[in-house]
LONUVO-373473 format. One record per residue (C-alpha): residue number from 0; residue in one letter; y negated, z negated, x negated. Coordinates in pm, 1 decimal, decimal comma. Layout:
# residues N
<pt NUM 'A' <Y Z X>>
...
END
This chain:
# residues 347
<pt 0 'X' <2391,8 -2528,4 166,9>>
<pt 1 'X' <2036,6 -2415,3 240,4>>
<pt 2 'X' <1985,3 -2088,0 407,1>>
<pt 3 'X' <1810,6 -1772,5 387,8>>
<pt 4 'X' <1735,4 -1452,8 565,9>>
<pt 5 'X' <1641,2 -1115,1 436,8>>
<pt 6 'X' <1392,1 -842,9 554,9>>
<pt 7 'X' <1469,4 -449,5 467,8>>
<pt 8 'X' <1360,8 -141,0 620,7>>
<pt 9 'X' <1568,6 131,5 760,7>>
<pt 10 'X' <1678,5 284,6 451,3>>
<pt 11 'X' <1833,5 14,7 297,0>>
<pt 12 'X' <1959,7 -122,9 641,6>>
<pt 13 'X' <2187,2 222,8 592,7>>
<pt 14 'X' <2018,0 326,7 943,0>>
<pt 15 'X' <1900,1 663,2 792,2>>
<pt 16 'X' <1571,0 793,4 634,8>>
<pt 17 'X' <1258,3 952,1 745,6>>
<pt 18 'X' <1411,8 1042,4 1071,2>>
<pt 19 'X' <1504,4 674,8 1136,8>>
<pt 20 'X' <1147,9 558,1 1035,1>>
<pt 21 'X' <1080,6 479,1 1405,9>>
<pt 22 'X' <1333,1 223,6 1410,8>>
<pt 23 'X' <1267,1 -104,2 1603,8>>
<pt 24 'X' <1345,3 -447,2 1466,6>>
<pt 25 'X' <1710,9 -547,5 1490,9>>
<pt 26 'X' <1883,2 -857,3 1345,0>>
<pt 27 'X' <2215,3 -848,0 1215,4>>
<pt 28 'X' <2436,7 -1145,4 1132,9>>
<pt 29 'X' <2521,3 -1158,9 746,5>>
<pt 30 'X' <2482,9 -932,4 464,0>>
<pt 31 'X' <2329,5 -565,8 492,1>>
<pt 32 'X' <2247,5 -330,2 183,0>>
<pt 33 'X' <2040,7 -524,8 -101,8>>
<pt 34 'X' <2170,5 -856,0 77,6>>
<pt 35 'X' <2510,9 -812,7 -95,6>>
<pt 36 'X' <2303,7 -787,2 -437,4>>
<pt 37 'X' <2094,6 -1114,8 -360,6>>
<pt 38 'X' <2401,6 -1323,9 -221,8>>
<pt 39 'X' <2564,1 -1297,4 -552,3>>
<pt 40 'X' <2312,1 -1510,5 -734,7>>
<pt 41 'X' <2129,1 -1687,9 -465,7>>
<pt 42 'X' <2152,5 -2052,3 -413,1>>
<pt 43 'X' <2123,6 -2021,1 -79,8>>
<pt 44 'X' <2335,6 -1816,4 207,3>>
<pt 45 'X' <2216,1 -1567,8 340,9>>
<pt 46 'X' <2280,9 -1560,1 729,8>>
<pt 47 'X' <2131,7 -1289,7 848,2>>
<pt 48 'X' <1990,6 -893,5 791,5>>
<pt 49 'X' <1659,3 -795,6 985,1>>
<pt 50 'X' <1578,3 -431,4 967,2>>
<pt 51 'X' <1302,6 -284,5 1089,7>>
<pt 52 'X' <1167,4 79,6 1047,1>>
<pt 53 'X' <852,6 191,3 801,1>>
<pt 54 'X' <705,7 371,1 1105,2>>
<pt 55 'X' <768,8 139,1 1333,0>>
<pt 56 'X' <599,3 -173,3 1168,4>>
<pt 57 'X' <327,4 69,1 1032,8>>
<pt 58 'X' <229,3 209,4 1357,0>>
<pt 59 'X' <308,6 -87,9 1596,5>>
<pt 60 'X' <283,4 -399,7 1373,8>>
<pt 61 'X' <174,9 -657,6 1656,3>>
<pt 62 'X' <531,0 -582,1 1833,8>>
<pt 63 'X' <745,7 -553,4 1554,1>>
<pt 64 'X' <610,2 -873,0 1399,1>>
<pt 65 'X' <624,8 -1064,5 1698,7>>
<pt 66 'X' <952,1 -940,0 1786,9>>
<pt 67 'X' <1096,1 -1052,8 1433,4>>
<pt 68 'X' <897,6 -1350,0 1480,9>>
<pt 69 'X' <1076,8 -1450,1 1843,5>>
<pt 70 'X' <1405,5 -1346,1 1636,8>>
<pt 71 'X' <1411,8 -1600,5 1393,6>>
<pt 72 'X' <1284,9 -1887,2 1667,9>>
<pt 73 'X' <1655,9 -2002,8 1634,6>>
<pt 74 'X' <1713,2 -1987,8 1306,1>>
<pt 75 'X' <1808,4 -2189,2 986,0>>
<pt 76 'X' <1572,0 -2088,1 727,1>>
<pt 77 'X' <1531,6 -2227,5 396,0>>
<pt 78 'X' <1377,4 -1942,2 223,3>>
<pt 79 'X' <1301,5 -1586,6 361,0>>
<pt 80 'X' <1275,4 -1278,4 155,6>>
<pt 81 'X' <1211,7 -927,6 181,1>>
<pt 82 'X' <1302,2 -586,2 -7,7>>
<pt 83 'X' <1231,8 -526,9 -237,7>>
<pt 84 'X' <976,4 -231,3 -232,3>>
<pt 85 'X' <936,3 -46,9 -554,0>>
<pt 86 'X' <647,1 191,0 -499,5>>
<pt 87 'X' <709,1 293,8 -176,1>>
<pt 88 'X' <368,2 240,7 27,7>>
<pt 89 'X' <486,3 187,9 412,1>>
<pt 90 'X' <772,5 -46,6 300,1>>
<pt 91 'X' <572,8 -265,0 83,5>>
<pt 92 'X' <328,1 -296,2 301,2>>
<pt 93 'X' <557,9 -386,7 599,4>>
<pt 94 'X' <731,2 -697,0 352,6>>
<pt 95 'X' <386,3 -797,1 292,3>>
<pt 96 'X' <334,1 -786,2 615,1>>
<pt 97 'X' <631,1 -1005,7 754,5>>
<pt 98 'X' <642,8 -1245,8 489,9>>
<pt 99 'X' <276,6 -1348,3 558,1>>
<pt 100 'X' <383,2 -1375,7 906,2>>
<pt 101 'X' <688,6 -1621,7 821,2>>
<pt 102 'X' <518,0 -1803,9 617,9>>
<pt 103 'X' <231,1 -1899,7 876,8>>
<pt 104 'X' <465,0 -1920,4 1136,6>>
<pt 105 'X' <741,9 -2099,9 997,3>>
<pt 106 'X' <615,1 -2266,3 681,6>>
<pt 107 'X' <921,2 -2156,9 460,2>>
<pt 108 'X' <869,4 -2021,2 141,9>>
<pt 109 'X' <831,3 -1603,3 117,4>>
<pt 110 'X' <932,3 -1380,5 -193,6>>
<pt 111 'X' <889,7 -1030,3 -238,9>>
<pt 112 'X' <885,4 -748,4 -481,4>>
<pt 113 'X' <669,2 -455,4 -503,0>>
<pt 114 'X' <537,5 -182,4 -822,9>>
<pt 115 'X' <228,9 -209,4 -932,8>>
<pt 116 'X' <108,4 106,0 -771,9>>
<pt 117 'X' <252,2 -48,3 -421,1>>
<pt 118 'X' <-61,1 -73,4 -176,4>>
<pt 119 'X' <108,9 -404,8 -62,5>>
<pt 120 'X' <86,1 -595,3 -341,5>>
<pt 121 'X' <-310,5 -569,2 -362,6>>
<pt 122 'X' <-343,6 -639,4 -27,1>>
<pt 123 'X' <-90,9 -917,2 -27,3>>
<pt 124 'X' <-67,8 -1088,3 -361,1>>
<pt 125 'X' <-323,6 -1389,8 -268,6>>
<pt 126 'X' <-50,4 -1480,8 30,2>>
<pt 127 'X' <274,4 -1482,7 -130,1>>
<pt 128 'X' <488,9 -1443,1 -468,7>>
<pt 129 'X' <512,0 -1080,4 -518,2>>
<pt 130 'X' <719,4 -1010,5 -850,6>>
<pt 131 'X' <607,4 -688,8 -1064,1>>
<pt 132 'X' <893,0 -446,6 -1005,3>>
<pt 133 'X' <1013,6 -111,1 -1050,0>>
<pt 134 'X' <870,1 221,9 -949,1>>
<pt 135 'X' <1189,0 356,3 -808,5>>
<pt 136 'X' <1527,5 255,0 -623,1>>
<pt 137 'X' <1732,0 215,7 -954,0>>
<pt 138 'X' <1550,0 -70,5 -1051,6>>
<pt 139 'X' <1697,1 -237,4 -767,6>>
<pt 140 'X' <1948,4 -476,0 -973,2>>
<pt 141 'X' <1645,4 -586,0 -1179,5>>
<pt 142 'X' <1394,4 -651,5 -958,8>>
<pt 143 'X' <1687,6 -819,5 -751,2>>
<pt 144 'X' <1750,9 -1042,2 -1026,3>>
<pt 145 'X' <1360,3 -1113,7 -1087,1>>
<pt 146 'X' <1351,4 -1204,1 -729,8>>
<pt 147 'X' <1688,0 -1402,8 -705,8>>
<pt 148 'X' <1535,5 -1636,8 -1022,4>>
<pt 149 'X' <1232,3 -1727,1 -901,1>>
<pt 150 'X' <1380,4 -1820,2 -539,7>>
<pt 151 'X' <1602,7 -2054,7 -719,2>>
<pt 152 'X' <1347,7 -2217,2 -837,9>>
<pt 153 'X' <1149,4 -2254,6 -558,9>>
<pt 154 'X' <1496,3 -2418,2 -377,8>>
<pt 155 'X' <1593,0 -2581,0 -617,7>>
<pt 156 'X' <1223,2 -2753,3 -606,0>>
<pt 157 'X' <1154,9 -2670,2 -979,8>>
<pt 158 'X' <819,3 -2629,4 -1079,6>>
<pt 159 'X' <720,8 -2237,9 -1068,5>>
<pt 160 'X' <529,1 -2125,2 -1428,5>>
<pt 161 'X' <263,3 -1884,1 -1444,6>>
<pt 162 'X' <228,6 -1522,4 -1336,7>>
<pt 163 'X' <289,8 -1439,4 -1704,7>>
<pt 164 'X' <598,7 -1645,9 -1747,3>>
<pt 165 'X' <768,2 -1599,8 -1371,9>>
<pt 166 'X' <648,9 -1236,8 -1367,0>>
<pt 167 'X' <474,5 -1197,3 -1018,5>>
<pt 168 'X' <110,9 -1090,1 -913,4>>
<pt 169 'X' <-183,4 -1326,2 -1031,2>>
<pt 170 'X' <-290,0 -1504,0 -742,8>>
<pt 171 'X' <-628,0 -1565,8 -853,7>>
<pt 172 'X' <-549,2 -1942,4 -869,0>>
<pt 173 'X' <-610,0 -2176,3 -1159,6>>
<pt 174 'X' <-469,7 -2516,1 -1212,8>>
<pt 175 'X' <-466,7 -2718,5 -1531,1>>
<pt 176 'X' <-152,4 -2775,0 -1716,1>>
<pt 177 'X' <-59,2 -2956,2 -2090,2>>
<pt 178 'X' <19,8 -2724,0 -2350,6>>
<pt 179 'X' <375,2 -2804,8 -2503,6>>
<pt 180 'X' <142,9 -2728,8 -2877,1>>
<pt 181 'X' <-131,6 -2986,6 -2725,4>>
<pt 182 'X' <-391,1 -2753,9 -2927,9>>
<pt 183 'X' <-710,8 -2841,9 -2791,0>>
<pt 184 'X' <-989,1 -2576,6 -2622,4>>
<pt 185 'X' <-1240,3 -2554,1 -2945,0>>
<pt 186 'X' <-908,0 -2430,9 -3189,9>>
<pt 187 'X' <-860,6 -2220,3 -2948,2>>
<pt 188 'X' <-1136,9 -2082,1 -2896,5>>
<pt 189 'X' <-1235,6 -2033,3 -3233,1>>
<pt 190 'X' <-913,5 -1867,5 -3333,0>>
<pt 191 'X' <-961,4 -1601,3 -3057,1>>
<pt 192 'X' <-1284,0 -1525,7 -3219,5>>
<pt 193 'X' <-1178,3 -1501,1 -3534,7>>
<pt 194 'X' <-907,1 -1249,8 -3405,7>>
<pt 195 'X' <-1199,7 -1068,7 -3227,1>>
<pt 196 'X' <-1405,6 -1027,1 -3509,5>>
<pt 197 'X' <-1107,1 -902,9 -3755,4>>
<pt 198 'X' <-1035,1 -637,1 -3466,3>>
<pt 199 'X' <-666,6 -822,2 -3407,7>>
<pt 200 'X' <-523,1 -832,4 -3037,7>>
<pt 201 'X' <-574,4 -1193,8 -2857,4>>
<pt 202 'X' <-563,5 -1278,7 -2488,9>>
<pt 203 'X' <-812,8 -1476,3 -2339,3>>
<pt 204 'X' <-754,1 -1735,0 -2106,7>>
<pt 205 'X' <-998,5 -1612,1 -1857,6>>
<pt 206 'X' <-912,3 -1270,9 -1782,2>>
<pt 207 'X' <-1223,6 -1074,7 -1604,7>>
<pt 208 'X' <-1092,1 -762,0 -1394,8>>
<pt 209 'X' <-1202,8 -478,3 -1499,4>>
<pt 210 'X' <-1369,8 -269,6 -1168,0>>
<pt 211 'X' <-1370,6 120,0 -1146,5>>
<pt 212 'X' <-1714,6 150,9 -1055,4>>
<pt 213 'X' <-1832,2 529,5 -1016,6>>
<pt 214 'X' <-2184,9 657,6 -1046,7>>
<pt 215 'X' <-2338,7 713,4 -770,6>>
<pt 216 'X' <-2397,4 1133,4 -767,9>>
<pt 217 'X' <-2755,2 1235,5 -756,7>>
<pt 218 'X' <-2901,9 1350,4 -402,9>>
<pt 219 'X' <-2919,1 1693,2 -300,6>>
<pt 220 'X' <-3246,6 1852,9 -345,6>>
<pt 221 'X' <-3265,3 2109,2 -102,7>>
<pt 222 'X' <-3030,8 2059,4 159,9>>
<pt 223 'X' <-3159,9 2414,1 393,7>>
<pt 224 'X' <-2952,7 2609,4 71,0>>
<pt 225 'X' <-2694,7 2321,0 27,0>>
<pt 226 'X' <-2326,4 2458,2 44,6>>
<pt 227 'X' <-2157,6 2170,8 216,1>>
<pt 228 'X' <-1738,6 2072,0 250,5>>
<pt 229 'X' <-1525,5 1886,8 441,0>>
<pt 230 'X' <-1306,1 1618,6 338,7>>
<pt 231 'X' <-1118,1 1386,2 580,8>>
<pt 232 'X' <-853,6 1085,7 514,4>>
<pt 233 'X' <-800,0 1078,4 864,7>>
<pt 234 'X' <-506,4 1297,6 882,8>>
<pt 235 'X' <-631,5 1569,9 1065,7>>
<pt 236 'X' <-357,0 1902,6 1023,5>>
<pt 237 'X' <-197,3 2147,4 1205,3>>
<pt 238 'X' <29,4 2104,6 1434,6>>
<pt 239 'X' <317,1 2179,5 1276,7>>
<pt 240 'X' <178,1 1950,2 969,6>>
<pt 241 'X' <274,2 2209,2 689,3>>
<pt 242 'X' <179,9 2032,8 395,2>>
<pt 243 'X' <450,7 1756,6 523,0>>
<pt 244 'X' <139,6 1519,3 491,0>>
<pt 245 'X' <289,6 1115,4 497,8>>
<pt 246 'X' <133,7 925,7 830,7>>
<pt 247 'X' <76,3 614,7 535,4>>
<pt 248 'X' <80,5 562,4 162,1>>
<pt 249 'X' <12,9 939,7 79,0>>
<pt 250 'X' <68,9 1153,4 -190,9>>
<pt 251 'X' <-4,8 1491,4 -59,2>>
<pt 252 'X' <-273,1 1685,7 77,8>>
<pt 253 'X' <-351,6 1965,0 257,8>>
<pt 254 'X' <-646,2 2242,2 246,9>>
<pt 255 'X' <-694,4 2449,1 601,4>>
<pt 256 'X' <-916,6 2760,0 655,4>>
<pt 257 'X' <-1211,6 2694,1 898,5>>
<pt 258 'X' <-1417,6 3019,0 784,3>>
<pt 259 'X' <-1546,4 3136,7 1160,4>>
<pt 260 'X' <-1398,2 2812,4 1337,8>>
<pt 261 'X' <-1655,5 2731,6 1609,3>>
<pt 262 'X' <-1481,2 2375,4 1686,7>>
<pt 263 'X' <-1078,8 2240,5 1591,1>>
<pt 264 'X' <-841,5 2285,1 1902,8>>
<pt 265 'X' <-606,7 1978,5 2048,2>>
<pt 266 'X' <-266,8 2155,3 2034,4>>
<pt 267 'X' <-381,8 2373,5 1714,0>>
<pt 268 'X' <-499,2 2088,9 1528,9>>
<pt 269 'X' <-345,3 1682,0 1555,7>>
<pt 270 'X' <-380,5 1358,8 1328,6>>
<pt 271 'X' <-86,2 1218,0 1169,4>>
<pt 272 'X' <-247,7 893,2 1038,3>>
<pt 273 'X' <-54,1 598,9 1095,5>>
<pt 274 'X' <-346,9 371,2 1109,3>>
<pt 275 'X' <-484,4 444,5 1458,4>>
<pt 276 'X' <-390,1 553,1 1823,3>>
<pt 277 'X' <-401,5 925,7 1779,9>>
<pt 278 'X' <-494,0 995,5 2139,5>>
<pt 279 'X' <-817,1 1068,2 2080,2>>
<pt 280 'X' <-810,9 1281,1 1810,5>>
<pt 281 'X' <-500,3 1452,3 1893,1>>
<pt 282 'X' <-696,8 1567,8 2191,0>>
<pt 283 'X' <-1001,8 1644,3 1992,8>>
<pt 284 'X' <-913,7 1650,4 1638,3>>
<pt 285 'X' <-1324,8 1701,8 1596,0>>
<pt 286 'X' <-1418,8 1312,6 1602,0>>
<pt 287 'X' <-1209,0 1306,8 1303,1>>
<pt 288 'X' <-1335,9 1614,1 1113,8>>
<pt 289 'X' <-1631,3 1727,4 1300,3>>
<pt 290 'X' <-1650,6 2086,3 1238,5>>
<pt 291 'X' <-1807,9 2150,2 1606,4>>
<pt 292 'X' <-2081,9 1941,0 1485,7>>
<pt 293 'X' <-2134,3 2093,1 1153,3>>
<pt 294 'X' <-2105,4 2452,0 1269,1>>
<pt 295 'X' <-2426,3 2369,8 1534,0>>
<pt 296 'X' <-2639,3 2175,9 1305,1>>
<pt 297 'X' <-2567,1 2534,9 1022,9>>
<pt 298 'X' <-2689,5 2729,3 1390,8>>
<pt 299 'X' <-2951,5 2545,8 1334,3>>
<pt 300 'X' <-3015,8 2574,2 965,7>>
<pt 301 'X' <-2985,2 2194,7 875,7>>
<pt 302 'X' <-2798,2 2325,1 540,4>>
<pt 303 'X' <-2714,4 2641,8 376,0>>
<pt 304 'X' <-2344,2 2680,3 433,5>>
<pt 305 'X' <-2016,7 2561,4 509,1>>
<pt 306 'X' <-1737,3 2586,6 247,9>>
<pt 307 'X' <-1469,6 2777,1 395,7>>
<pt 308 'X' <-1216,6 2495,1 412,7>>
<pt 309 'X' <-1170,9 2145,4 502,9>>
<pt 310 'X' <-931,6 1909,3 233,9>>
<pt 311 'X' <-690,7 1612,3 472,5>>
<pt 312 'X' <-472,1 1324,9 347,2>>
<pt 313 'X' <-422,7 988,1 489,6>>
<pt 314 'X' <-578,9 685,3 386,9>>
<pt 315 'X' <-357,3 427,2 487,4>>
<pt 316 'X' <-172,9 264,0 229,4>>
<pt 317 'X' <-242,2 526,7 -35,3>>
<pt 318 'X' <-307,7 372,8 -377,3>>
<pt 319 'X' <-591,4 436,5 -584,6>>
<pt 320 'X' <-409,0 616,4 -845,0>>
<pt 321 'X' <-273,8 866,7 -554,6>>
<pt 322 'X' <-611,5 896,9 -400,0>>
<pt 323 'X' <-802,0 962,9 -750,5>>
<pt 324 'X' <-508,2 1250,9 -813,2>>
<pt 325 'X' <-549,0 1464,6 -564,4>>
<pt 326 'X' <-943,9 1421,6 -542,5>>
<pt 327 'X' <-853,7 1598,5 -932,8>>
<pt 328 'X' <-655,6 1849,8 -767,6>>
<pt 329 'X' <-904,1 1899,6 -465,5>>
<pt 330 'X' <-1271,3 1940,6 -716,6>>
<pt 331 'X' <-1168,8 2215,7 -913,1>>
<pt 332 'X' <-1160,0 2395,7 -522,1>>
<pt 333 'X' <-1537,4 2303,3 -440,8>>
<pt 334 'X' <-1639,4 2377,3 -794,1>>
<pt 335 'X' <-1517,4 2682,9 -793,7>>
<pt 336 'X' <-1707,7 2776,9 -462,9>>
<pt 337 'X' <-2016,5 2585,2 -576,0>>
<pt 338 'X' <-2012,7 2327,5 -318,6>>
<pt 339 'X' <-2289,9 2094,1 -350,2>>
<pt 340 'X' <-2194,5 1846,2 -92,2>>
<pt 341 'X' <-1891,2 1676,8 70,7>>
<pt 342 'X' <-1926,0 1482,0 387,8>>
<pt 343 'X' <-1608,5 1231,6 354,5>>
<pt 344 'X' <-1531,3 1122,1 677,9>>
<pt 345 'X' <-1385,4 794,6 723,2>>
<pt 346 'X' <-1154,9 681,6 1033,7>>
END
């Protein structure tokens, strides 16, 4: 019987939650969590568990891949898949993350699951099957089964449909296939445009992605009376992070007073950002969010004034749909101060 292996985070490896999320990579022998979901439809067995923390692949990804890699050296592998990871940032990320690894590595065949608002599956859906699943963990049995189906074929050495039909990512590839109604291109073509022109829904067979593009804002005339803000994805907080800020795949933010703040303090101020050694900033959170800098060059009467507050999330991971929510919840803020400006700073 072939063989497979599953990858799950700390969570569903019934380790804990957010207080686990530091976990290092451990292999267990047989079924753990989701495994006993998978093993009742799989045509394969599934041998072994590896679990592995969000944080911990997040934060130190060379180690905890290579230590997962070193841990499957030895081992039968037919098929290796991993979560799934509903809309949950960090996790998605990390089974995009592994299974790209495998699959270089080893040459098996990788499946995954992930939302549509998972970070990982835009990074990751070129690389690997990624099957469109749920927002939230009781959508497990479904996306399970989604997953389970599509494995089987790929075992079984069945030919795998389209995106459409098997119900993972578009991988941007194209490859010509018969039609079972052997219509040829021009009645095709000509019936879509007849459905165009009488307003009726058709798909095309080309699908163009549609790009958010935003206008670019109009430049500051007079920057001496310019009132100017802050905004930083690079995790900058206090301390005590308040806001409870996420180190990846954000959804909150957090707005700290800076009115008569010469320069941000290492052991007032730290980052939280997964993304980066913190060291730096954690000892001067001003290369992040420079308000030394800006509170010299408004000495100096470069611009007007500095709105009373800088605005923090992390970038990480965070989906567009997150990061274009609270930038709504952060405007109405400068608006109502009349900020003319934001310096964004990037990590």
């Amino acid at each position: 019987m072939k063989k497979a292996i599953l990858y799950i985070n700390q969570f569903f490896g019934q380790i804990g939650g957010e207080d686990k999320a530091d976990f290092a990579p451990e292999i267990r022998v047989g079924k753990v969590g989701p495994a006993l979901e998978f093993a009742k439809s799989l045509d394969a067995e599934l041998t072994h568990t590896i679990i592995c923390g969000d944080n911990f692949m997040g934060s130190q990804t060379e180690e905890a891949v290579a230590t997962i890699l070193g841990m499957l050296e030895d081992k039968e592998m037919d098929l290796f898949i991993a979560g799934p990871a509903f809309q949950a940032g960090r996790y998605g990320v990390a089974c995009g993350t592994i299974c790209k690894a495998v699959a270089e590595k080893f040459g098996v065949p990788v499946v995954t699951s992930m939302n549509v608002e998972n970070p990982g599956a835009e990074m990751f859906k070129k690389d690997m099957y990624i099957l469109q699943g749920g927002n939230i963990a009781s959508k497990m049995r479904q996306d399970v089964k989604a997953m389970v189906s599509l494995a089987n074929k790929i075992l079984r050495g069945e030919e795998v449909g389209s995106a459409d039909e098997e119900g993972y990512f578009g991988r941007g590839i194209r490859r010509q296939v018969w039609r079972a109604d052997a219509k040829p291109a021009s009645e095709r073509m000509v019936e879509m445009l007849v459905k165009k022109l009488n307003g009726e829904p058709f798909q095309t067979e080309l699908p163009i992605p549609k790009l958010d593009r935003v206008p670019i804002a109009a430049a500051i005339k007079d920057l001496k009376s310019a009132r100017i803000a802050l905004v930083t994805t690079g995790g900058i907080v206090p301390v005590d992070n308040p806001d409870k800020i996420q180190s990846a795949s954000a959804t909150r933010w957090g707005r700290y007073n800076i009115d008569q703040v010469a320069a941000l303090k290492g052991g007032e101020y730290k980052t939280i950002h997964a993304g980066f050694d913190p060291a730096a900033a954690d000892a001067d959170p001003n290369v992040i969010t420079p308000v030394d800098a800006l509170q010299v060059l408004l000495k100096e009467g470069v611009y007007g004034s500095l709105h009373p507050y800088f605005y923090s999330t992390v970038g990480t991971g965070t989906t567009q749909a997150e990061a274009q929510r609270m930038a709504q919840e952060i405007v109405p803020y400068l608006q109502e101060d009349k900020v003319d400006g934001v310096i964004m700073v990037s990590t």
